[in-house]
C-alpha positions, 0 to 999 in steps of 0.5 A, spaced: 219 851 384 227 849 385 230 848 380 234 841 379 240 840 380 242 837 373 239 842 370 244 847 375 250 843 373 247 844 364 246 851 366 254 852 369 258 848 364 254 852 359 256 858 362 262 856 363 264 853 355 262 862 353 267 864 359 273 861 356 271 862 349 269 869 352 276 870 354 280 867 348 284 872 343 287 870 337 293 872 337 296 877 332 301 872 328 303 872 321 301 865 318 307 859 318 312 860 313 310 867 313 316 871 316 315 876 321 309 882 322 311 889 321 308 895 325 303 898 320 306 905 319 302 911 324 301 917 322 308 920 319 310 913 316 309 908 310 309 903 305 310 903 298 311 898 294 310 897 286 313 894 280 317 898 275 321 896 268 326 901 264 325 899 257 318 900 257 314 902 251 310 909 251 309 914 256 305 909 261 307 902 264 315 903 266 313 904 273 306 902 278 307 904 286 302 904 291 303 908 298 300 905 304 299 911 309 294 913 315 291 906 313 289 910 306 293 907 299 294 912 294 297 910 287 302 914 284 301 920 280 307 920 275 311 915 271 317 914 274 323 909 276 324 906 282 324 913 286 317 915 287 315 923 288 309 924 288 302 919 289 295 922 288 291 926 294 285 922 293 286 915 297 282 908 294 277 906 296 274 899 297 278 894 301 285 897 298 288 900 305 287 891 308 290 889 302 295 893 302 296 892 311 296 884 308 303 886 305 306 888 312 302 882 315 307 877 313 314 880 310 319 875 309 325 876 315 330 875 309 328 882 307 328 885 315 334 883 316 338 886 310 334 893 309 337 897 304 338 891 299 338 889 292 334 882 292 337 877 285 338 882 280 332 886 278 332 889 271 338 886 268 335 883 263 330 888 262 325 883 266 323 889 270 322 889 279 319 891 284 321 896 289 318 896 296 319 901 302 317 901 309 318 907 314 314 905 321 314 913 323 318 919 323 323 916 328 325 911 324 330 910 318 327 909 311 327 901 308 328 900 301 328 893 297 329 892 290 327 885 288 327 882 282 321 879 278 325 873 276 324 868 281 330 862 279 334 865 284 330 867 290 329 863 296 322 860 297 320 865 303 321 871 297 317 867 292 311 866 297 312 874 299 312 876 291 306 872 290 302 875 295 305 882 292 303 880 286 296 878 288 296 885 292 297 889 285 292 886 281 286 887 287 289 895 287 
């Protein structure tokens, strides 16, 4: 029995409709207003970020850093400021490795085009900071920022991204 040319026609243009959304791909870009993407890092980079504070109370709480490395974060494993030494060897588990990728998926293009800066003032009137570093692979230089946690004198991009690093901590 052959088959009529009305259905033919459904049948193609519904063939056709899969195709093309068969063929599209979402496109990896940060959301608007989000600055620039970073390239996770591969196996000999990372990225660290945390908030620290010097005048703190006891022997916890100066300082918080998380290292995202092999797509594994990893929290610090001694209290120290600014300068993380040493991370745990056991990595996170649950959904820390996408929370912190987050981070790199919309960083703010303030922070890339000045490597190697101090952001406002952190910690000048014991309101503590945050230290970022970014080193995609052995073959490039190492990033550090330090930001500070008062947002009166930030541009609105680093507001947004201090937000989402905040947001990030408190899942980790």
């Amino acid at each position: 029995m052959p088959v009529k040319a009305p259905v033919m026609k459904f049948v193609i243009w519904i063939f056709a409709v899969v195709w093309l959304f068969a063929a599209c791909k979402k496109e990896d870009h940060p959301e608007p207003g989000c600055g620039i993407s970073l390239l996770p890092p591969d196996s000999t980079g990372y990225f660290v970020f945390g908030t620290y504070i010097s005048l703190c109370q006891g022997p916890s709480g100066c300082a918080v850093y998380y290292k995202l490395s092999n797509g594994f974060v990893y929290r610090d494993s001694v209290i120290h400021l600014l300068r993380p030494a040493s991370f745990r060897k056991t990595p996170l588990g649950g959904d820390s490795g996408n929370t912190a990728s987050a981070l790199l998926n919309c960083f703010p293009q303030e922070m890339a085009d000045h490597p190697n800066t101090t952001i406002g003032c952190p910690d000048c009137h014991d309101q503590g900071g945050y230290y970022i570093t970014y080193k995609a692979n052995s073959a490039s230089p190492e990033q550090t920022w330090t930001v500070d946690t008062d947002t009166a004198n930030l541009s609105n991009p680093m507001i947004q991204y201090i937000t989402r690093l905040d947001t990030a901590l408190a899942h980790l």
